[in-house]
C-alpha positions in Angstrom: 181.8 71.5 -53.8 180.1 71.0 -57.2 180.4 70.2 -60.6 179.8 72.3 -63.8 179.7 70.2 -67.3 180.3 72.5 -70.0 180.3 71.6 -73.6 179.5 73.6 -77.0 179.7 73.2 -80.5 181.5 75.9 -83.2 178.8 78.3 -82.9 179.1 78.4 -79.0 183.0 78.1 -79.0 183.7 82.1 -78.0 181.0 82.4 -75.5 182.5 78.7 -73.6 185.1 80.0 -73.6 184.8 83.2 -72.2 182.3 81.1 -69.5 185.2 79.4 -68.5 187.6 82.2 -67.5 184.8 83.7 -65.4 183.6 80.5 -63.8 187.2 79.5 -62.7 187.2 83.3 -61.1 184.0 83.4 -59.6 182.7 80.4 -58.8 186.3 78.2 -57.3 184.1 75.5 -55.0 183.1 74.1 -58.0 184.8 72.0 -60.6 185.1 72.8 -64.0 184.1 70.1 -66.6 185.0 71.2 -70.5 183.8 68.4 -72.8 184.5 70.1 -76.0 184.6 72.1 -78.7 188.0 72.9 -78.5 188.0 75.2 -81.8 185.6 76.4 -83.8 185.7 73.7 -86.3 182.5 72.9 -87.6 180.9 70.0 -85.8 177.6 68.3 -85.1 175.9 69.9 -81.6 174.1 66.5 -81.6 177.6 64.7 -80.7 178.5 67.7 -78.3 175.5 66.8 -76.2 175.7 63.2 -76.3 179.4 63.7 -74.8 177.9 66.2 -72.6 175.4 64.0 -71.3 177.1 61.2 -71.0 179.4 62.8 -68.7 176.8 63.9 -66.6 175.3 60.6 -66.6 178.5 58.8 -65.0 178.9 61.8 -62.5 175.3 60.9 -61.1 176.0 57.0 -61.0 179.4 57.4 -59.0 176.5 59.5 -56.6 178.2 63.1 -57.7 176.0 65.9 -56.1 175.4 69.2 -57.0 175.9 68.6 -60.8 174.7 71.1 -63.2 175.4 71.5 -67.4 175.9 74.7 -69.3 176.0 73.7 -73.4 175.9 76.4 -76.2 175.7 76.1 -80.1 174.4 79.0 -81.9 171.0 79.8 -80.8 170.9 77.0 -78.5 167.8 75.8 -79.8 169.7 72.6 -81.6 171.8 72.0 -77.8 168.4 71.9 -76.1 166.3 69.7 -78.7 169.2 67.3 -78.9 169.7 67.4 -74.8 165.8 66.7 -73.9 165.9 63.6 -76.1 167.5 61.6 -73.1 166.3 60.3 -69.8 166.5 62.5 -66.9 167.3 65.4 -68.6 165.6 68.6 -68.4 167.2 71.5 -70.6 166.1 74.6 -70.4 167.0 77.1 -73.1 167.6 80.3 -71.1 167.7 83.9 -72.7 167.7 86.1 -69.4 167.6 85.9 -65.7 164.1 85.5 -65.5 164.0 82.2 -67.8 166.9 80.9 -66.2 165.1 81.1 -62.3 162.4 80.0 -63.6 164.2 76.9 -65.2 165.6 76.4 -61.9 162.8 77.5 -59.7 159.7 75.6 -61.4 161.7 72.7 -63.9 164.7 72.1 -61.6 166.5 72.0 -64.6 169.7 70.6 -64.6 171.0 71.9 -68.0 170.7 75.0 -69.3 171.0 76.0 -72.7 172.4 79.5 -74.5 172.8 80.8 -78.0 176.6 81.8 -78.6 175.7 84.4 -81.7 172.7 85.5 -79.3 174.2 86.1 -75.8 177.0 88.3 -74.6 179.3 87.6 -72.2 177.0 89.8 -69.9 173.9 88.4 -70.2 175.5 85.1 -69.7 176.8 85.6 -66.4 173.6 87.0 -65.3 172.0 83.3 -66.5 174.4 81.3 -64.5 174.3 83.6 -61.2 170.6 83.7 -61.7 170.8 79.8 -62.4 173.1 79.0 -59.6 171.7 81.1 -56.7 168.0 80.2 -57.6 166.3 76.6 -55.3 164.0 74.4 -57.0 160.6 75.1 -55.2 159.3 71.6 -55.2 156.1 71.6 -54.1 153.2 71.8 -56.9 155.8 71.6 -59.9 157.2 68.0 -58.9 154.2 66.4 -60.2 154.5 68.2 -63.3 158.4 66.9 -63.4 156.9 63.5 -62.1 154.7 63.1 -65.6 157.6 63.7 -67.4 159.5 61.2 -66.3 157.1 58.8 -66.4 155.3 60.0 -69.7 159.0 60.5 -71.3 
């Protein structure tokens, strides 16, 4: 059993949304974490992550496993700046299948960030399959990953 943390501002209300629905179909071992939006009132993606993060963050310290974060605002470019700026975090701003294995594969990312006005539904799913069903490889990339946490 594992935990998705999922959490978007206005711009990435729709495509959360329609996330949801298919991750509660497809994927039922895990549990579904929505953090917010819960409208598309305009808010500040810097809060949304901070929530997000948070969350996560507790999760890890009661010694939750298998933990991963989907967040969304617009182009997911503001989600993903905001989300690297803490600890332990490695967000990975994926537009495809192939960035999202290899966010998983090399980076062993544990959030991944979309744009909501630049993804469909489709290409969505394909991220989080891809993301989901892709191991971390270890080996040569956990130095890199080692620097960052010490260098960051």
């Amino acid at each position: 059993m594992g935990f998705i943390i999922i959490a978007s501002d206005h711009g990435g209300f729709e495509l959360k949304q329609n996330i949801i629905k298919f991750l509660e179909k497809v994927y039922t071992s895990y549990t579904i974490i929505d953090v917010g939006v819960y409208n598309e009132n305009s808010v500040d993606y810097p809060d949304i992550c901070y929530n997000l993060i948070c969350k996560y963050n507790l999760m890890k310290k009661n010694n939750q496993q298998d933990i991963f974060c989907i967040v969304i605002c617009g182009t997911g470019i503001g989600v993903s700046i905001s989300c690297n700026k803490f600890k332990n975090i490695r967000c990975a701003l994926c537009h495809n299948k192939y960035t999202a294995e290899m966010a998983k594969k090399h980076n062993n990312a544990n959030v991944i960030a979309m744009g909501g006005r630049i993804l469909n539904i489709e290409t969505a799913i394909d991220i989080i399959n891809t993301f989901i069903n892709t191991q971390y490889e270890g080996g040569r990339h956990q130095k890199r990953l080692d620097k960052i946490a010490l260098f960051f």
